[in-house]
N, C-alpha and C positions, 0 to 999 in steps of 0.2 A: 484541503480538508484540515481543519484546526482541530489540536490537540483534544478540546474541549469534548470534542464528537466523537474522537477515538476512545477516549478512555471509558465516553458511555457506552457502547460495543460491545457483547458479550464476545467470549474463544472463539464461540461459533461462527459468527457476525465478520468477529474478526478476518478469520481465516477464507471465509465468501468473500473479503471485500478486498483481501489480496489478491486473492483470484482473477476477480475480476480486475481489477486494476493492472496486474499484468496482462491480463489480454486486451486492454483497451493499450498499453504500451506497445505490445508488436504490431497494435493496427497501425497506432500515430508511426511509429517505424517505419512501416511497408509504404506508409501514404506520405509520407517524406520521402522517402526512396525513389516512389513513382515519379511525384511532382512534389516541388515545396511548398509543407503548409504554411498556412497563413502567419501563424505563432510559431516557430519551431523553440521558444521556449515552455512550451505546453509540454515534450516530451520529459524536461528537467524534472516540472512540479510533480508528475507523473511517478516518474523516479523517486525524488524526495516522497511525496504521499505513500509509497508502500516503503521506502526505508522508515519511514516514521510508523505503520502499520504494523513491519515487522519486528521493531524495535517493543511497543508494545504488546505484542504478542509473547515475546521472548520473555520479558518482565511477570508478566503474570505466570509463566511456564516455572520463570525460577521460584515467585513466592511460592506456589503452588506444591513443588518440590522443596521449599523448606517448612513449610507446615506437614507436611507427611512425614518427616524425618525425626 
């Protein structure tokens, strides 16, 4: 997922798409675990995509908190 996409995302968006994104992680997990997938660098991007998720998520939490102040 590129930056470009995250930051059009609203909180809401946001916070659905970490969601999600962590549970498509415990699948790639379990299904590596069982048998190896195809890619096992798919579980990294995976990773990466919601630290980039939640990284923007945090940013907009702290503007958000310094315009109320």
């Amino acid at each position: 997922m590129k930056n470009s996409e995250i930051i059009g995302l609203s909180k809401e968006e946001l916070v659905a798409k970490i969601a999600e994104e962590k549970e498509n992680l415990v699948k790639l997990k379990f299904a590596h675990t069982i048998s190896a997938i195809e890619n096992p660098s798919r579980i990294t991007n995976v990773r990466k995509d919601i630290a980039r998720l939640a990284t923007e998520l945090t940013k907009r939490n702290a503007e958000s908190a310094m315009e109320t102040k």
